[in-house]
N, C-alpha and C positions, 0 to 999 in steps of 0.2 A: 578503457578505450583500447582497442587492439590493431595493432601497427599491422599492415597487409608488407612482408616481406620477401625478397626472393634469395634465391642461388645462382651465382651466374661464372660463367667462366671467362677469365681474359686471357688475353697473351701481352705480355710485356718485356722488355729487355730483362735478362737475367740482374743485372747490375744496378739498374735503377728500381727495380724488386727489391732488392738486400739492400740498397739505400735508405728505403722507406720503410724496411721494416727496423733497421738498426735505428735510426728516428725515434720511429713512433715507438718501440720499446722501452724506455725509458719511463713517459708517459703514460702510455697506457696498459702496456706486458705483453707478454704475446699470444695470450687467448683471448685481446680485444682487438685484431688488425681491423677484424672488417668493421667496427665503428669507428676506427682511427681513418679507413678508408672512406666510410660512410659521410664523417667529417667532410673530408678532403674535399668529396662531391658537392653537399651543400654549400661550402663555401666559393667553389666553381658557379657553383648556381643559384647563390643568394640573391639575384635582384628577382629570380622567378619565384621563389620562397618568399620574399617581400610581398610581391604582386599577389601570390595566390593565398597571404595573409588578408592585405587588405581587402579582397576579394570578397569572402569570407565575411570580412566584421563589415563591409559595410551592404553585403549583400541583400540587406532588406531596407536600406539608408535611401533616400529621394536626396540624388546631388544635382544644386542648380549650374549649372553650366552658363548663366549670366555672368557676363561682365560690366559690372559698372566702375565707369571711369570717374576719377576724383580726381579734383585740381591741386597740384601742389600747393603746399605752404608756404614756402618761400617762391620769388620768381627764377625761373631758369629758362635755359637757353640750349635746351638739349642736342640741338645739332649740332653748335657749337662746339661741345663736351665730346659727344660721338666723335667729330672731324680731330679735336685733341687727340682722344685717343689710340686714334687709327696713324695717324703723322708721326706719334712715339715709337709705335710697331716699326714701321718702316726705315 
């Protein structure tokens, strides 16, 4: 499988540059910044990585979008609870 990658150039404060690379040194060395940076972004952007996971696996999936509603088991009194709630906040 091969990774479609680019080259890009940023500009960034000089000081928060030699932050992250004195960092990620340790870690990873310094002839891996850009997948320590490459990291960095994913995890900025892990809920779209999630999404375009699921995406993916259930891309050929039929999801019902019904909702069927079920009676509790026990009896409750949900406004009641709601109005608790909300009286604690305050």
């Amino acid at each position: 499988m091969s990774v479609d990658k680019i080259e890009t150039t940023i500009v960034i404060d000089r000081r928060v540059w030699e932050e992250f690379k004195a960092r990620i040194a340790t870690e990873y060395g310094f002839k891996d910044i850009g997948k320590a940076v490459e990291e960095a972004l994913k995890e900025e952007l892990c809920d779209l990585i999630v999404v375009e996971m699921f995406s993916k696996y259930l891309e050929n999936e039929k999801i019902s979008l019904t909702i069927t509603p079920i009676e509790p088991q026990v009896p409750t009194d949900a406004s009641r609870i709601v109005r608790e709630f909300r009286d604690e906040q305050i």
